[in-house]
C-alpha positions as CSV (number, residue, x, y, z in Angstrom):
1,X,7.5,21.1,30.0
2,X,4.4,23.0,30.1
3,X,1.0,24.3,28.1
4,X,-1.4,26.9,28.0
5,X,-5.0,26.6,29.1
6,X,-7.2,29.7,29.3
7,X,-9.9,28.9,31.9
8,X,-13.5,30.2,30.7
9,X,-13.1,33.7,32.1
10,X,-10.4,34.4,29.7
11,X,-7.2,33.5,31.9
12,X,-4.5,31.9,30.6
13,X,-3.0,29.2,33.4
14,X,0.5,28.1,32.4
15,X,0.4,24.0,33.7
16,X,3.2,22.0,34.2
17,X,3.0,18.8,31.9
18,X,4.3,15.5,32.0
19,X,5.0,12.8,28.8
20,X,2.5,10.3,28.3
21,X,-0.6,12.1,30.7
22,X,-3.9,12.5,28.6
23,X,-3.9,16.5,28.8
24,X,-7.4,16.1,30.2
25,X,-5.6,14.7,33.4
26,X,-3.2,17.6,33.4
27,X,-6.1,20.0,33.0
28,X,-7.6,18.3,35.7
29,X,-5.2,17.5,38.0
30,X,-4.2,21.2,38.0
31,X,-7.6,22.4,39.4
32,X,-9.1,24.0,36.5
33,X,-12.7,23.4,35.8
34,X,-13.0,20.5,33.1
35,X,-15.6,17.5,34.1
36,X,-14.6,14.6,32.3
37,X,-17.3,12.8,33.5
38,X,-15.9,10.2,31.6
39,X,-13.0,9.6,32.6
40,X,-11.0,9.6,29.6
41,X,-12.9,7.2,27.8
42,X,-14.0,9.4,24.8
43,X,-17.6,8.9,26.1
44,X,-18.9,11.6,26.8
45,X,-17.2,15.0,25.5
46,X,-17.0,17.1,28.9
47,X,-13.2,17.8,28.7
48,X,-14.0,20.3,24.9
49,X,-11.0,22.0,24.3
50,X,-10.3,24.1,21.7
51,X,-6.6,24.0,20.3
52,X,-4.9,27.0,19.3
53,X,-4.7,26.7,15.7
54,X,-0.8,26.8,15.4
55,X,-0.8,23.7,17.2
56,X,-3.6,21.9,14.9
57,X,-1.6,19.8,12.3
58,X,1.3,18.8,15.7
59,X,-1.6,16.6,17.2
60,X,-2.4,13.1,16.0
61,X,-5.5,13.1,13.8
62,X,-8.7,12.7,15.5
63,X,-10.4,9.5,15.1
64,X,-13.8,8.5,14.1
65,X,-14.7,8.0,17.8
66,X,-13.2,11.3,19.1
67,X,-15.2,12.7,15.9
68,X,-18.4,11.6,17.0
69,X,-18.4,11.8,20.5
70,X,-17.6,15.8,20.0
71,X,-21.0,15.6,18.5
72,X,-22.3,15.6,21.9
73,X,-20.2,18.9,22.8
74,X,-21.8,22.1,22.5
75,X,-20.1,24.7,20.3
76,X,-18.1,22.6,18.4
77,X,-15.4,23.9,16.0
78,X,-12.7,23.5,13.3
79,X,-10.5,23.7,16.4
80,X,-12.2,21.2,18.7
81,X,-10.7,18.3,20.5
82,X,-11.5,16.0,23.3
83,X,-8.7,16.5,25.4
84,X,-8.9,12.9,27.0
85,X,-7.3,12.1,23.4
86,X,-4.5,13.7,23.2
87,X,-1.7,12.2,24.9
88,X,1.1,15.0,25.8
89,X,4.6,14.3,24.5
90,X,8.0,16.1,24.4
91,X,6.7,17.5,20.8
92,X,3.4,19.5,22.6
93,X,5.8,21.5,24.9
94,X,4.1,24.7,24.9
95,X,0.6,23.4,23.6
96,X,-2.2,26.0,23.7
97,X,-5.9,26.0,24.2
98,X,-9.2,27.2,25.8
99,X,-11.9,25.4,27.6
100,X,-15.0,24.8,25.6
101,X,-18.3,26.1,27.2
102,X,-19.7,23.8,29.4
């Protein structure tokens, strides 16, 4: 299983993926750039992704702490997600996105 980052200088790293890893941890654990200063606890907004929008309505909704702890990203958008929330299942195969500015 695998998805799709592009890195912030516009190149697209194709990352193995395994069920039930926050894709923080596989963006991460891969070497690409993300922070997550956090540590996945939706505290602090350093791991901005934004999700390709075919893949929008396949993630679970965001909640109302996801929602305003994204306040605290900078250039936040209709396609914005913490990636420390989204938990990477059999149905994401293939998931694409970008890393938010830092």
């Amino acid at each position: 299983m695998k998805i799709y980052v592009i890195d912030r200088e516009g190149r697209e790293h194709e990352l193995e993926a395994t069920p039930g890893w926050r894709i923080m941890e596989i963006i991460r654990d891969s070497g690409l750039p993300i922070t997550a200063e956090c540590g996945g606890a939706c505290a602090c907004a350093t791991c901005h992704v934004y999700v390709d929008h075919e893949w929008l309505d396949k993630l679970e909704p965001q909640s109302e702490e996801e929602n305003n702890t994204l306040d605290l990203a900078f250039e936040v958008s209709g396609y914005s997600r913490l990636s420390c929330q989204i938990l990477f299942n059999k149905h994401l195969d293939g998931l694409k996105m970008k890393l938010a500015p830092e």
